[in-house]
C-alpha positions in Angstrom: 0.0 0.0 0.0 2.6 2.6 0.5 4.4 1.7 -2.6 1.4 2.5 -4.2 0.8 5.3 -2.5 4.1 6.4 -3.2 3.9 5.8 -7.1 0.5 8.0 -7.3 2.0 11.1 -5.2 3.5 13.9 -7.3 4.3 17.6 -5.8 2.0 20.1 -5.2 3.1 23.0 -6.9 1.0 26.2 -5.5 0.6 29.1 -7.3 2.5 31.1 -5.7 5.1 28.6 -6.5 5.0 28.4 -10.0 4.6 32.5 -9.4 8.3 32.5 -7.7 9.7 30.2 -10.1 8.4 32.3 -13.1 9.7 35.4 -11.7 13.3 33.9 -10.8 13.1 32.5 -14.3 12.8 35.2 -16.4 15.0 37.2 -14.1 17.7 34.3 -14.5 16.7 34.1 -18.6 17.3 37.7 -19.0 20.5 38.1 -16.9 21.8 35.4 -18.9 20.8 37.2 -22.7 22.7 39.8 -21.3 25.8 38.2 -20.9 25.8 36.6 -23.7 25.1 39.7 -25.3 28.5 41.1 -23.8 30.2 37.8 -24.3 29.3 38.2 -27.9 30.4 41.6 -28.0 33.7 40.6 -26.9 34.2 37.9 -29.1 33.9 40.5 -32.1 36.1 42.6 -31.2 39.8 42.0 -32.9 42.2 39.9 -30.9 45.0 42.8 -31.1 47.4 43.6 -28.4 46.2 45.8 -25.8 48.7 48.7 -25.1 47.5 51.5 -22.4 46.8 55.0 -23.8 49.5 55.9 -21.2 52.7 53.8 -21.6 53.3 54.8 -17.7 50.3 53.0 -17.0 52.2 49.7 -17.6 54.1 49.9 -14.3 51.5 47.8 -13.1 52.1 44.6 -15.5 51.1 43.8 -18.8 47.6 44.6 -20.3 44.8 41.9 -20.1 44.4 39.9 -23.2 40.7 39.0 -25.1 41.2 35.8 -23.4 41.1 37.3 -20.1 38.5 39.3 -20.7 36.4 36.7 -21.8 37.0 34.1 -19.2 36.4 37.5 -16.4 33.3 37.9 -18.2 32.4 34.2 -18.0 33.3 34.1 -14.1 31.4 37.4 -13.4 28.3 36.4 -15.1 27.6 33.1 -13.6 28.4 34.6 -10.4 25.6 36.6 -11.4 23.2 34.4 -12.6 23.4 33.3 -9.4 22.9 35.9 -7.9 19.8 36.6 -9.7 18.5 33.1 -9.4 18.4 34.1 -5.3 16.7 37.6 -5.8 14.1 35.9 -8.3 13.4 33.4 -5.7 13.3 35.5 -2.5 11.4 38.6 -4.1 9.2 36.5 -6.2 8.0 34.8 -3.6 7.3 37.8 -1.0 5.9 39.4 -4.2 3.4 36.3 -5.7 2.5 36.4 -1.2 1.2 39.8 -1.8 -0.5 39.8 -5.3 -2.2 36.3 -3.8 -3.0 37.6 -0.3 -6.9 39.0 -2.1 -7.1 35.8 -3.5 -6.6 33.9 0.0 -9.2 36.2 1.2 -11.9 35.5 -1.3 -10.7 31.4 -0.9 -11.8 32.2 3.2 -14.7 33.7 2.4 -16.0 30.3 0.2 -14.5 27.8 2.5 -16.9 29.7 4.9 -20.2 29.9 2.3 -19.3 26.1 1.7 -19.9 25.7 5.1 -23.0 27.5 5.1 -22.3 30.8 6.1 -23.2 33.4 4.4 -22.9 36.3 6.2 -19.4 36.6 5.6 -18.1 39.9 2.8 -14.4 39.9 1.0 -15.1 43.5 0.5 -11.6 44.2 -0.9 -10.7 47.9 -1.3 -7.7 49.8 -3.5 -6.6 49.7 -6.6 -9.2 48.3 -9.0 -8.4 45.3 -10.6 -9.4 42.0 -11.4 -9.1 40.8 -7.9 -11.2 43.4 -6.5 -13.9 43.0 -9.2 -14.3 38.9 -8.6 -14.6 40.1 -4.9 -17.3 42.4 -5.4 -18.7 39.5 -8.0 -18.5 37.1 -4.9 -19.9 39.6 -2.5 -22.9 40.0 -4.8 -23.4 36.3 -5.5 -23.6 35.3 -1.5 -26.0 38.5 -1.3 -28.3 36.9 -3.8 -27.8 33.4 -2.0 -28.6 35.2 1.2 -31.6 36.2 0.2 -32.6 33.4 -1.2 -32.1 31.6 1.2 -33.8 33.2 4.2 -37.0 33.7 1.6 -36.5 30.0 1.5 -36.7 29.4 5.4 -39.8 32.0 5.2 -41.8 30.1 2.5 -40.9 26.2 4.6 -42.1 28.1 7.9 -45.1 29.3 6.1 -46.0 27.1 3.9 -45.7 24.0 6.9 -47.9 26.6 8.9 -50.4 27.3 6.1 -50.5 23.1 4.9 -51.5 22.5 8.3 -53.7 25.1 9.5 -57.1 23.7 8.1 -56.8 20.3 8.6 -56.3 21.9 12.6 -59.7 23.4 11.6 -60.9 20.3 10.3 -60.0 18.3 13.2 -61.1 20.7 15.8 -64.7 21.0 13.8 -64.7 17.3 13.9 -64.3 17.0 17.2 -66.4 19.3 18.6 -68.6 17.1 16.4 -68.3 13.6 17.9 -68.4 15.7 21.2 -71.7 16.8 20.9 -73.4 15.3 17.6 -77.0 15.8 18.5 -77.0 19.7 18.7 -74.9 20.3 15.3 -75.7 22.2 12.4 -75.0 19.2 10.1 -75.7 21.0 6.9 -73.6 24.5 7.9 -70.8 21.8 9.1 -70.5 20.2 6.3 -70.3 23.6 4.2 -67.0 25.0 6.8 -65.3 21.6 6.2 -65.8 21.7 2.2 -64.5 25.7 2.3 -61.8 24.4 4.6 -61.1 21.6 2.7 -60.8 23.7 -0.3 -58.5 26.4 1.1 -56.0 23.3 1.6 -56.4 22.1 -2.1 -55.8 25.7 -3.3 -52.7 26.1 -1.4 -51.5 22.6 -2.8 -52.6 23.4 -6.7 -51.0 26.7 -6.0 -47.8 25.2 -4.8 -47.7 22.5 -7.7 -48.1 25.4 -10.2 -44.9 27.0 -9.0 -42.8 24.2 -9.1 -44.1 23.4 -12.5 -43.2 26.8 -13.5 -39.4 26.3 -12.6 -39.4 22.9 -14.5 -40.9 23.8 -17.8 -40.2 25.8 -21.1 -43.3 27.9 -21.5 -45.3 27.9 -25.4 -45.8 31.4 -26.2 -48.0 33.2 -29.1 -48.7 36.6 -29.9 -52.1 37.8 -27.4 -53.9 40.6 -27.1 -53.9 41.4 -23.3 -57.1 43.6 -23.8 -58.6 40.3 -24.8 -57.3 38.1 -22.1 -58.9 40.4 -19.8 -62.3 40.5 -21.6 -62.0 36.6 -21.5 -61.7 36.8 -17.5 -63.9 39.8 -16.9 -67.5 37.9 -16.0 -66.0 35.5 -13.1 -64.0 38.5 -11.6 -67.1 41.2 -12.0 -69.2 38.6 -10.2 -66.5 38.6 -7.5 -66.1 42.0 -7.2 -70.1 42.6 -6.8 -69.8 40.2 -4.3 -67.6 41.5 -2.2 -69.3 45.0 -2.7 -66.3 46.5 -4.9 -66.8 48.7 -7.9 -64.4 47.1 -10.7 -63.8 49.2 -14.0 -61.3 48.8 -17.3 -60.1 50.9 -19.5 -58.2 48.6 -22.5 -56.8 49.3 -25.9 -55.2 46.7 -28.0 -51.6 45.5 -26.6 -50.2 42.1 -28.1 -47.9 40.8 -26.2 -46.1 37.5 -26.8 -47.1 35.0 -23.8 -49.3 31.7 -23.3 -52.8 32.3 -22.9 -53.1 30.1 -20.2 -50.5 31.4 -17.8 -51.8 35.3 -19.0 -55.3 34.4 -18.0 -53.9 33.2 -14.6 -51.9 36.4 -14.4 -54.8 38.8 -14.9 -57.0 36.9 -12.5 -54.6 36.7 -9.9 -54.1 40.4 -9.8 -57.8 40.9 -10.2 -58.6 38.9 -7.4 -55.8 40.4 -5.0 -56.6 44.1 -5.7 -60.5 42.4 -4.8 -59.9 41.0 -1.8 -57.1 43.3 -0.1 -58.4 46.7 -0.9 -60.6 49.0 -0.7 -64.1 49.7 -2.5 -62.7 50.7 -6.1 -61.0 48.4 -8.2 -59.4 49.4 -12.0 -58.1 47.8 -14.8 -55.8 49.4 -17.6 -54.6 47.7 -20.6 -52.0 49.7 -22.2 -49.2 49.1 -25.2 -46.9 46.4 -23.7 -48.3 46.6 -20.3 -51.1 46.1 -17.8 -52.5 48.3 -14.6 -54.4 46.9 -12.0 -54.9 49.5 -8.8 -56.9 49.9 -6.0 -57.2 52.0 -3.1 -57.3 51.5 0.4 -54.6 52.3 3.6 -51.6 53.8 3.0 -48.6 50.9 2.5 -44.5 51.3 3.3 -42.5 50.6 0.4 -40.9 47.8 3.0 -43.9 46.5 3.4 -45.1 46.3 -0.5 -41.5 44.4 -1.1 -42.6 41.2 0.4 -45.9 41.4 -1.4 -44.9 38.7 -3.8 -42.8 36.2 -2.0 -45.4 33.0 -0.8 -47.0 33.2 2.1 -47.0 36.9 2.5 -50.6 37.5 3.5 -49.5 38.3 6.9 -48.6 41.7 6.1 -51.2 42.6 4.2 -55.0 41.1 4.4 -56.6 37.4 4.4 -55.9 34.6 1.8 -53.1 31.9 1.3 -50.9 34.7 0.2 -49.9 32.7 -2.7 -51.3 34.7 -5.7 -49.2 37.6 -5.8 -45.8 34.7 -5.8 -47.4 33.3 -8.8 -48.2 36.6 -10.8 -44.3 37.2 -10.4 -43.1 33.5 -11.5 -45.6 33.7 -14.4 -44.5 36.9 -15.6 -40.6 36.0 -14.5 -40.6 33.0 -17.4 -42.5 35.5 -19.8 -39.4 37.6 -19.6 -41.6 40.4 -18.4 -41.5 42.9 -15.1 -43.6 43.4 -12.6 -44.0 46.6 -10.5 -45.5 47.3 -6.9 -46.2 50.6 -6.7 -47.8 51.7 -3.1 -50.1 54.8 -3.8 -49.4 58.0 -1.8 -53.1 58.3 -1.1 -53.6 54.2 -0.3 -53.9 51.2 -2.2 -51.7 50.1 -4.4 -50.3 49.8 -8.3 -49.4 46.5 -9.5 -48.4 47.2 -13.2 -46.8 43.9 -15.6 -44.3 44.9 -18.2 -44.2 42.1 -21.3 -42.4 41.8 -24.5 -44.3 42.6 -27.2 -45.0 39.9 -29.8 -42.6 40.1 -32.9 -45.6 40.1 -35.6 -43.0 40.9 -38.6 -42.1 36.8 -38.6 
């Protein structure tokens, strides 16, 4: 086992390594062009006597000859390559230790997301280079994941809460029941169980349509909103003079490119919402490319209107699953479109969807 083990190892060479050994390299390459280049230069010139300019200058001895020159040059320059081989490796690697020290930071920083902290920002300041721009990259991906994530623990809490809450109700009605069968409303029983029971079903269907938006490619056509919203307006007028709220469209033709069944959704849903969470006055505007839905009611925070469409909000805002609002968004997210929550300064609120328009030319 070890001789295998020992076959199948090879060195680990770090960046900052390979860094060093690059920089002492080149520094060794280039000291050694250079001699050559003077070793060269030498070996050109003429291999003539050398006499000094001052003939008392030969007190001293005889003048060097090419020979000796060359073979000083020779000596000097390897003692200089050398040389250079120990600066290249000392300074290149406190040098590659300092360009790699933002690099070991952002590493830190996704050992610790890895772990499952996200919390945690490189935030890298100076000079702006590429270091500091896949830092502020990093920062803005674990933002994103952060966010994500806690909606994520919102919508498991809520959606656990909202899955079980009526089938408490049901158990509690049914209960009371068997407690005391002979003085029940059988018929007005039966009614709360089947409303209950279908609250729980339209939280389910609701759910099931979400994750079968994420797991689809979507069939779009060219559509005329203005007729989408004729084709939903009889079920949501009935609501709405139900519930004692005065609904009203203005439309003119807008052809969008989206899937008819999805776009019917999407108009119903904000319909329903503007219905059953505000005021008395409900309106509808179909415009080029876009469509309108406000109604009034109390005055909203813009903190408050930014949770609108994440499930389960309904807690912030009024009665219902608090689903529809998450589905207008994922329906209009895989149409490529916008949508806008716009809180009113007077109450209510604005929800206006943005979609391409259709490409009629093809």
């Amino acid at each position: 086992m070890s001789g295998e083990r020992l076959l199948t190892w090879r060195p680990r060479l770090t960046v900052r390594l390979r860094l060093t050994l690059s920089y002492a390299g080149l520094l060794v390459v280039s000291g050694a062009v250079v001699s050559c280049i003077i070793w060269l230069v030498f070996r050109i010139v003429p291999n003539y006597p050398l006499t000094a300019a001052n003939p008392r200058d030969l007190r001293a001895g005889p003048p060097p000859t090419r020979g000796e020159i060359l073979d000083l040059v020779v000596k000097l320059s390897a003692w200089s390559l050398g040389f250079l081989a120990i600066v290249g490796l000392a300074g290149g690697w406190l040098l590659a230790g300092r360009m790699l020290r933002p690099l070991q930071e952002i590493t830190a920083a996704a050992r610790r997301a890895a772990s499952g902290s996200l919390d945690h920002r490189v935030g890298l300041t100076g000079i702006r280079d590429e270091f500091t721009e896949l830092s502020d990259t990093f920062d803005e991906m674990l933002d994103r994941l952060q966010a994500a994530f806690e909606q994520y623990r919102r919508f498991a809490s809520n959606a656990s809460h909202e899955l079980r809450t009526p089938h408490a109700v049901m158990k509690t009605m049914l209960e009371v029941a068997q407690a005391d069968p002979e003085h029940q409303d059988v018929p007005e029983l039966v009614k709360r169980l089947a409303e209950t029971n279908q609250r729980g079903i339209d939280i389910v269907e609701t759910l099931l349509s979400l994750t079968a938006l994420d797991n689809r490619e979507i069939e779009t056509d060219p559509l005329d909103l203005a007729a989408v919203l004729r084709s939903a307006w009889p079920a949501l007028s009935a609501e709405a003079a139900e519930a004692g709220v005065t609904l009203t469209a203005e439309v003119s033709e807008s052809v969008v490119e989206g899937n008819e069944i999805l776009l019917h959704q999407l108009v119903t849903n904000l319909v329903q919402n503007a219905i059953r969470h505000g005021g008395g006055t409900v309106s509808a505007h179909v415009l080029p490319g876009r469509l309108e839905i406000r109604n009034d009611g109390d005055v909203l925070a813009a903190e408050q209107v930014r949770t609108f469409a994440e499930p389960f909000a309904k807690r912030r805002y009024g009665a219902g699953h608090g689903l529809g609002l998450a589905l207008v968004a994922r329906i209009v997210e895989v149409h490529r479109g916008r949508l806008e929550l716009t809180p009113e300064p007077d109450g209510g609120l604005t929800a206006t969807v943005v979609l391409p328009a259709a490409n009629l030319d093809g």
